[in-house]
N, CA, C and O of each residue as an XYZ file, in Angstrom:
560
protein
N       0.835     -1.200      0.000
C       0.000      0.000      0.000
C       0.869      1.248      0.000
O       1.997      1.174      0.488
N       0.503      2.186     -0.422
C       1.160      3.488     -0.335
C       0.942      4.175      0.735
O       0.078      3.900      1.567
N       1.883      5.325      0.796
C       1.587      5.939      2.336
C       1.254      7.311      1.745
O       1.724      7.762      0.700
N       0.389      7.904      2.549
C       0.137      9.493      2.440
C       0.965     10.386      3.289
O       1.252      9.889      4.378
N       1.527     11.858      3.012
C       2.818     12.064      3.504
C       1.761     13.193      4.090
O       0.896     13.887      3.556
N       2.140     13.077      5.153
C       0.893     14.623      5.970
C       2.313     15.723      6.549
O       2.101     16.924      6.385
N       3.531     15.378      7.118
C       4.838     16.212      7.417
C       5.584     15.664      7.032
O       5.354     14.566      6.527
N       7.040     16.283      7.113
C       7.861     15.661      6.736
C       8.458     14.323      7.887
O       9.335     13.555      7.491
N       7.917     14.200      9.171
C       7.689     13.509      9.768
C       6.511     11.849      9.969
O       6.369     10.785     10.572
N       6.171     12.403      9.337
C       4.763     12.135      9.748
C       4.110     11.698      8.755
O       3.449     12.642      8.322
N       3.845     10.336      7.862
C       3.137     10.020      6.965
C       2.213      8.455      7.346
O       2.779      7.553      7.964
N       0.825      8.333      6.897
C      -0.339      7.296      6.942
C      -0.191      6.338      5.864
O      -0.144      6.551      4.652
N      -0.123      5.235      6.515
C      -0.306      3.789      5.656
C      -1.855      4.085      4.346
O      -2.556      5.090      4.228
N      -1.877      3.572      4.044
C      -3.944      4.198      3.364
C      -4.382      2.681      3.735
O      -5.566      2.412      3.533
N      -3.626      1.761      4.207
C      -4.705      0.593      4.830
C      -4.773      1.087      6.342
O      -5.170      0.103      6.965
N      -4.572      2.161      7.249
C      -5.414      2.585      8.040
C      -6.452      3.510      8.120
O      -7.043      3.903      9.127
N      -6.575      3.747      7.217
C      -7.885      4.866      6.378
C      -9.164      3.666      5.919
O      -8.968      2.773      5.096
N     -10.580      3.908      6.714
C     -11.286      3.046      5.830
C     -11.936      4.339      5.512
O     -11.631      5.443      5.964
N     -13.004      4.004      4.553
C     -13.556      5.170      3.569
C     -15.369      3.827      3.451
O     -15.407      2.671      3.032
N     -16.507      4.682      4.004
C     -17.537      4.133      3.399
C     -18.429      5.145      2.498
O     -18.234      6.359      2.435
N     -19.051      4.705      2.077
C     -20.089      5.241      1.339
C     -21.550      5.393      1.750
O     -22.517      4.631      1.762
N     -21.356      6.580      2.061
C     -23.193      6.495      1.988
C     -23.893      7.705      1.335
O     -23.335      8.601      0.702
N     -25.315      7.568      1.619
C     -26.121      8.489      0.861
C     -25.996      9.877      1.311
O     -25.656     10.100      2.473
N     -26.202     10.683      0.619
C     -25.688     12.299      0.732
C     -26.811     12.726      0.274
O     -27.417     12.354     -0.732
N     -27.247     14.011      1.508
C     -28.555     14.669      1.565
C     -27.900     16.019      0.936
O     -26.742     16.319      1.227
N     -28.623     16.758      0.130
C     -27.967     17.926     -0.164
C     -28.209     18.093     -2.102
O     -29.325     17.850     -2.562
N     -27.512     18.347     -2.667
C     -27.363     18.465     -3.980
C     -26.886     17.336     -4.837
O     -25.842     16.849     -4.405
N     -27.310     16.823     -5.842
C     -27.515     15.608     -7.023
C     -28.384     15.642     -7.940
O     -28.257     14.871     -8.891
N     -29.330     16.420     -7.886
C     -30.705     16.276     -8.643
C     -31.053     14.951     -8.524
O     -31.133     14.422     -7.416
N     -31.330     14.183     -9.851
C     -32.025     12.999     -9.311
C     -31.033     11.853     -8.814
O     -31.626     10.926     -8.261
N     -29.911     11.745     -8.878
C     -29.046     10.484     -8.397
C     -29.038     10.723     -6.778
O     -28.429      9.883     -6.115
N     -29.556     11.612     -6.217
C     -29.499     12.057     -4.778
C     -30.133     10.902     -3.954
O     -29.697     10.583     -2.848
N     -31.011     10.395     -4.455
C     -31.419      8.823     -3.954
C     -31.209      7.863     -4.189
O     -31.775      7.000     -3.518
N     -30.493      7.539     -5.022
C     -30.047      6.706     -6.158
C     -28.189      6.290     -5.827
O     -27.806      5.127     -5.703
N     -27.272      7.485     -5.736
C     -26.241      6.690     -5.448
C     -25.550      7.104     -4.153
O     -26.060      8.088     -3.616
N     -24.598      6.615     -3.596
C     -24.000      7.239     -2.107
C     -22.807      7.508     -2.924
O     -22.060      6.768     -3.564
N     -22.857      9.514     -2.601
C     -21.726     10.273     -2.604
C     -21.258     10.818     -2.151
O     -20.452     11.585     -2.679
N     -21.511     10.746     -0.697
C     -20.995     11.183      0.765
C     -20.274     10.046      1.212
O     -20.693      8.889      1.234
N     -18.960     10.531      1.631
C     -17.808      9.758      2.102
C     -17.673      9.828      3.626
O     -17.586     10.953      4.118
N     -17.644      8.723      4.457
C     -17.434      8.517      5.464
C     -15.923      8.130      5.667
O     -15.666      6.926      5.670
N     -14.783      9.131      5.856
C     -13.719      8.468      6.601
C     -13.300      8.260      7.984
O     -13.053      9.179      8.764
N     -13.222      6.878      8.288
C     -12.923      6.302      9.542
C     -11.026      6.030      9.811
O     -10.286      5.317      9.134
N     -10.631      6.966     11.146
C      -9.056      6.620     11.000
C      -8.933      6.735     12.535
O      -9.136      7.693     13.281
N      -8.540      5.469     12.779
C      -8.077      4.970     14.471
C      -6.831      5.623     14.800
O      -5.729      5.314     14.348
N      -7.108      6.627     15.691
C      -6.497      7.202     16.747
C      -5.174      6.369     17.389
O      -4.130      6.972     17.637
N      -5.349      4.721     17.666
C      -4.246      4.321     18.300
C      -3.471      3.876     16.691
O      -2.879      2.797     16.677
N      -3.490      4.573     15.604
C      -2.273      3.906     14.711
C      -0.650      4.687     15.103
O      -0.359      5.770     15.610
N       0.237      3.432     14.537
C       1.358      3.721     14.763
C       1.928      4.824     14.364
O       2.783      5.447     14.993
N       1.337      5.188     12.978
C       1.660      6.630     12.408
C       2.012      7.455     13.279
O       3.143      7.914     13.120
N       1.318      7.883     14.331
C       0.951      9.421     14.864
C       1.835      9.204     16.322
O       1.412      8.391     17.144
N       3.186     10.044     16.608
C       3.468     10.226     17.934
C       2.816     10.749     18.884
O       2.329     11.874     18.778
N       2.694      9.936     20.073
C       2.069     10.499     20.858
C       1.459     11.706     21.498
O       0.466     11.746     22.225
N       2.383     12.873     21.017
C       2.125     14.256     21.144
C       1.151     14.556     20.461
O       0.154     15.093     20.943
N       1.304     14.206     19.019
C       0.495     14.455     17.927
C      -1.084     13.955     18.538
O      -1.968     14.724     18.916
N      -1.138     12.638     18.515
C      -2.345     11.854     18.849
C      -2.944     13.129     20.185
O      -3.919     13.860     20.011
N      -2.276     13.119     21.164
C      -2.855     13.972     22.123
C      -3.181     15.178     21.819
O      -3.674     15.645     22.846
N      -3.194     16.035     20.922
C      -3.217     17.344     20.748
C      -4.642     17.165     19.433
O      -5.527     17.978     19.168
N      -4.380     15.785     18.834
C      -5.367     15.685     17.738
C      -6.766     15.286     18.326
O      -7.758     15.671     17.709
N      -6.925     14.551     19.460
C      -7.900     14.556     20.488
C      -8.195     15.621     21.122
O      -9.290     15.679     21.680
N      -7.231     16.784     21.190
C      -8.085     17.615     21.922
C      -8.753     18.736     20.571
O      -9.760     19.440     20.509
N      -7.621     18.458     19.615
C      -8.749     19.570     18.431
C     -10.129     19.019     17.675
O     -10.878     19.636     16.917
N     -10.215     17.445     18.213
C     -11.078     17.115     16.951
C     -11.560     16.132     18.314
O     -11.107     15.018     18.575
N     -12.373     16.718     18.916
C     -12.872     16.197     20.226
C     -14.410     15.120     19.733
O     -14.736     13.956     19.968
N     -15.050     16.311     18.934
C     -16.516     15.839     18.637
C     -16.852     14.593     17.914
O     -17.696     13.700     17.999
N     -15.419     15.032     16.858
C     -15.438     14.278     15.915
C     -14.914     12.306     15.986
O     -14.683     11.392     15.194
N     -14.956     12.544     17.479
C     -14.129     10.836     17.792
C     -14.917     10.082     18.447
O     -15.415     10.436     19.516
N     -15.145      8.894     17.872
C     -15.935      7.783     18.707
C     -15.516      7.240     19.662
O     -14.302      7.152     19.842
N     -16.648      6.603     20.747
C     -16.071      6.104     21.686
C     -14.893      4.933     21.596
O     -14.058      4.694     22.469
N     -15.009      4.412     20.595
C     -14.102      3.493     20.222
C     -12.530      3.985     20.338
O     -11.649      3.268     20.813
N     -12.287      5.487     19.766
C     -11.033      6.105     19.461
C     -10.815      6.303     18.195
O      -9.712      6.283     17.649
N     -12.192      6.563     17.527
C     -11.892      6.483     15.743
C     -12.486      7.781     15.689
O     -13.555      8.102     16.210
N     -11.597      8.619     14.916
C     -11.334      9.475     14.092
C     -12.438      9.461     12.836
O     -12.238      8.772     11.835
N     -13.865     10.469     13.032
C     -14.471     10.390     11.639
C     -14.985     11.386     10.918
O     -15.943     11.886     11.507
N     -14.774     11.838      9.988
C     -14.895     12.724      8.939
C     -15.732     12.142      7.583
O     -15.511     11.170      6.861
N     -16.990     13.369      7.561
C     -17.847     13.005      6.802
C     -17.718     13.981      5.999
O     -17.621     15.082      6.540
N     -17.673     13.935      4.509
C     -17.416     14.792      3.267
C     -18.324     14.399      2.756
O     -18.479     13.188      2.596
N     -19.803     15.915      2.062
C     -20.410     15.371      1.114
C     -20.891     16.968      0.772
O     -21.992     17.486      0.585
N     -19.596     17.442      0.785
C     -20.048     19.045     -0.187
C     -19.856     19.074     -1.886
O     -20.002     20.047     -2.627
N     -19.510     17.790     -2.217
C     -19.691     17.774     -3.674
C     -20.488     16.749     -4.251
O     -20.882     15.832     -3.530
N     -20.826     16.791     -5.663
C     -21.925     15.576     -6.245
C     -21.215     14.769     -6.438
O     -22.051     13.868     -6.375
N     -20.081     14.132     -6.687
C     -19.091     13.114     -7.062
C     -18.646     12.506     -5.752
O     -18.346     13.261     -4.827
N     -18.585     11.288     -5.616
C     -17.976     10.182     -4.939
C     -16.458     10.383     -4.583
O     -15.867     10.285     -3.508
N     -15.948     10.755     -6.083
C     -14.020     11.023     -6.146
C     -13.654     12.226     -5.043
O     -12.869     12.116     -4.101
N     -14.407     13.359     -5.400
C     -14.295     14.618     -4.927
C     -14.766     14.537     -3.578
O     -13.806     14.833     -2.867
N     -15.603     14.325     -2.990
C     -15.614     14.058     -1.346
C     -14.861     13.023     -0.526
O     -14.667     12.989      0.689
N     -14.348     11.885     -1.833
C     -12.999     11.586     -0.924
C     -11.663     12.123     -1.278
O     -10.659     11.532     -0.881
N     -11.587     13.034     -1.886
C     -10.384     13.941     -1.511
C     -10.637     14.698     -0.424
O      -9.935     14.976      0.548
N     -12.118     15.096     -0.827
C     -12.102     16.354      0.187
C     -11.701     15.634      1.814
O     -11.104     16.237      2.705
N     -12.058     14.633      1.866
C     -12.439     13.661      3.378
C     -11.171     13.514      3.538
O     -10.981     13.522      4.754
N      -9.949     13.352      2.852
C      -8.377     13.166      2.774
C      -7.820     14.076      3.589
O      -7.272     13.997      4.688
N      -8.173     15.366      2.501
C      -7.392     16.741      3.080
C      -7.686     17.144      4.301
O      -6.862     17.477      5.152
N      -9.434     17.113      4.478
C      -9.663     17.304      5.648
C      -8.483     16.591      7.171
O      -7.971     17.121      8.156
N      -8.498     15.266      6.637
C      -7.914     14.501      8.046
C      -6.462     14.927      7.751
O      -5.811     15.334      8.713
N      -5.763     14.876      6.308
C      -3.968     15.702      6.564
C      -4.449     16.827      7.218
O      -4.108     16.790      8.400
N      -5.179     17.931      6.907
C      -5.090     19.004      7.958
C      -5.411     19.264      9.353
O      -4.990     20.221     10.002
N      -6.289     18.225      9.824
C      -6.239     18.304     11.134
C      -4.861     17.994     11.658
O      -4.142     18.806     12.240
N      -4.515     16.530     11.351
C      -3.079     16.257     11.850
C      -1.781     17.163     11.552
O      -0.800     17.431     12.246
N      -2.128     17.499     10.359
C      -1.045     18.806     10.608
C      -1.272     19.544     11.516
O      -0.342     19.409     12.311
N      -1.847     20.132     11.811
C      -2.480     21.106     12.970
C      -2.390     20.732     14.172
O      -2.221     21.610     15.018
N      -2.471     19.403     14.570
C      -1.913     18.427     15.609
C      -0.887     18.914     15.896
O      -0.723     19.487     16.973
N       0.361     18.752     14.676
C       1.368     18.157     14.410
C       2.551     19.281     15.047
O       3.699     18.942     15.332
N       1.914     20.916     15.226
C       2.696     22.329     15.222
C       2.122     22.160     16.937
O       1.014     22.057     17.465
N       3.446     22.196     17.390
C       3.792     22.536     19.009
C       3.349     23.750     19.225
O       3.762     24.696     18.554
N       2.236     23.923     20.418
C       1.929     25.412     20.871
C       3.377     25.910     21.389
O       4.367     25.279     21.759
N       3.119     27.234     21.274
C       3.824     28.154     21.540
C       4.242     28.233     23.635
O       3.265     28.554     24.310
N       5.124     28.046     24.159
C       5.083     28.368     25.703
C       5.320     29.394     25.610
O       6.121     30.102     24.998
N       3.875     29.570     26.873
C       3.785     30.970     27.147
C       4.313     31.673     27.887
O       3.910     31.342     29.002
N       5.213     32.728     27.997
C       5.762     33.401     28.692
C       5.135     34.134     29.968
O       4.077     34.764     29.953
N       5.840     33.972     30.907
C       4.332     34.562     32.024
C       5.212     36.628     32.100
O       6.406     36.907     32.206
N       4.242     37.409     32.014
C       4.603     38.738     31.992
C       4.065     39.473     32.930
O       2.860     39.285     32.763
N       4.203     40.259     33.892
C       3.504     40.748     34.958
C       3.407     42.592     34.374
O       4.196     43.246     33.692
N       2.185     42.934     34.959
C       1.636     44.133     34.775
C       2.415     45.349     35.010
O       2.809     45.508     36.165
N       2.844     46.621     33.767
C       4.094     47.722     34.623
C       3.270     48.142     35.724
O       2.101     47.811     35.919
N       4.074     48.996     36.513
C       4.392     49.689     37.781
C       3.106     50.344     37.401
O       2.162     49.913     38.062
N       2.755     51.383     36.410
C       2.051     52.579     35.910
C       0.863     52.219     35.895
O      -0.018     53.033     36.167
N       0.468     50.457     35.460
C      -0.893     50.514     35.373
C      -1.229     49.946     36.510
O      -2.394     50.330     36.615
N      -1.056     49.420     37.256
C      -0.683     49.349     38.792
C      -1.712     50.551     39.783
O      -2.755     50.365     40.410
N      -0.796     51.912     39.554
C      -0.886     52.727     39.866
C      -2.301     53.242     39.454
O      -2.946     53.795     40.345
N      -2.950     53.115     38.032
C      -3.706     53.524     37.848
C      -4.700     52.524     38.154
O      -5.704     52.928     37.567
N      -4.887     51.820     38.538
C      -6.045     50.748     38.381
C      -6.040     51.418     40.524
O      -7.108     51.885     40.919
N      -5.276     51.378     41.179
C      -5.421     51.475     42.517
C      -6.284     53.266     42.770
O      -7.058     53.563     43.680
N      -5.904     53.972     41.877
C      -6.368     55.301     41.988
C      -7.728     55.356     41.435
O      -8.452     56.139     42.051
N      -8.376     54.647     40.282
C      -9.602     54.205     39.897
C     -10.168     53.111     40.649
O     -11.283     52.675     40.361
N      -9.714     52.798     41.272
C     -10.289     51.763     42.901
C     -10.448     52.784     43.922
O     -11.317     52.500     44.747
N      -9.859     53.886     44.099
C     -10.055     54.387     45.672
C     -10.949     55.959     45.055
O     -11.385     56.778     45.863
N     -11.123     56.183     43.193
C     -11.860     56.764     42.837
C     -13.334     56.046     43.306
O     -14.021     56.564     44.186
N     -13.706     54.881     42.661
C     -15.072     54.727     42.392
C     -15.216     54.328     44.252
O     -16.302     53.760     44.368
N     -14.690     54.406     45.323
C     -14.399     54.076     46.528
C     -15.308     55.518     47.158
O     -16.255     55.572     47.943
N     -14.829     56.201     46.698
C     -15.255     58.000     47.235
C     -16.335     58.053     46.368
O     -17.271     58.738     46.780
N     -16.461     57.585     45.403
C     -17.812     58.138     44.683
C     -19.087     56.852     45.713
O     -20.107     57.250     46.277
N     -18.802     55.957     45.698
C     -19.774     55.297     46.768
C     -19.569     55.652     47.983
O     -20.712     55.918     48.354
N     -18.956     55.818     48.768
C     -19.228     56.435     49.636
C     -19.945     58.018     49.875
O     -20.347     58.482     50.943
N     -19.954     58.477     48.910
C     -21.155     59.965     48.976
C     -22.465     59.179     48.724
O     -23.529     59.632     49.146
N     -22.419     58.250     48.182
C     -24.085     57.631     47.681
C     -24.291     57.239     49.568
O     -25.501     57.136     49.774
N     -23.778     57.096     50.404
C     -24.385     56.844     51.692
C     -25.644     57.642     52.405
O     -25.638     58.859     52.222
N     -26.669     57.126     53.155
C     -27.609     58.532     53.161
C     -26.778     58.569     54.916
O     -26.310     57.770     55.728
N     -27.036     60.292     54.743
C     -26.575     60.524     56.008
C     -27.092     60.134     57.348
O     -28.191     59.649     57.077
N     -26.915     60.058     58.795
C     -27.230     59.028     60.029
C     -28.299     60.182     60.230
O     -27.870     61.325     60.071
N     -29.563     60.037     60.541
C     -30.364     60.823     61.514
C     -30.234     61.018     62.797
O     -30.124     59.937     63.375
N     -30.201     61.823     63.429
C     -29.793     62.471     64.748
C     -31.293     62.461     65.615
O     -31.350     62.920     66.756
């Protein structure tokens, strides 16, 4: 079998890709009942392909999209052709895993200047004096 190259790291067997067919609600005119041109791709989460980082980061972007099983599924049926929604169903799953695939950024922790500091404490002991005049005065 051939492999699909998703990074330069990182490429899929296509015998862990299954692909079904079913019927597609939407646009065909009359073959719309008649043939299945909506592509169902099914791709298991525990394959060897995907390092662990990857796999973990691809679970958390594509949360909805995973069965309880651990399968990965993507349904393509924005075109009338069979061919064309399984490309589209292809690209779709290289781009999630690419997207997997790019390490977030660590975040630098940065603390607030001196100045706004200053101003946030003076607009605290502002709106401080303005409630305190809203008090009604003590009766004697």
């Amino acid at each position: 079998m051939s492999r699909i190259k998703v990074t330069p790291g990182i490429s899929i067997d296509e015998s862990e890709i299954e692909e079904r067919f079913i019927q597609s609600a939407g646009p065909g005119g009359q073959n719309v009942n008649k043939l299945a041109t909506a592509v169902q791709l099914r791709f298991r989460l525990a394959s060897p392909s995907l390092p662990e980082a990857v796999r973990q980061r691809l679970i958390g972007l594509a949360r909805h999209r995973i069965s309880k099983d651990g399968v990965l599924i993507i349904t393509a049926r924005r075109f009338r052709t069979q061919e064309r929604n399984r490309d589209d169903a292809r690209e779709r799953l290289i781009a999630l895993i690419r997207a997997a695939s790019a390490e977030p950024r660590p975040r630098k922790p940065t603390r607030p200047p001196r100045a706004a500091k200053e101003r946030r404490l003076e607009h605290k002991k502002m709106r401080a004096v303005l409630k305190q005049r809203r008090v009604r005065p003590m009766a004697d």
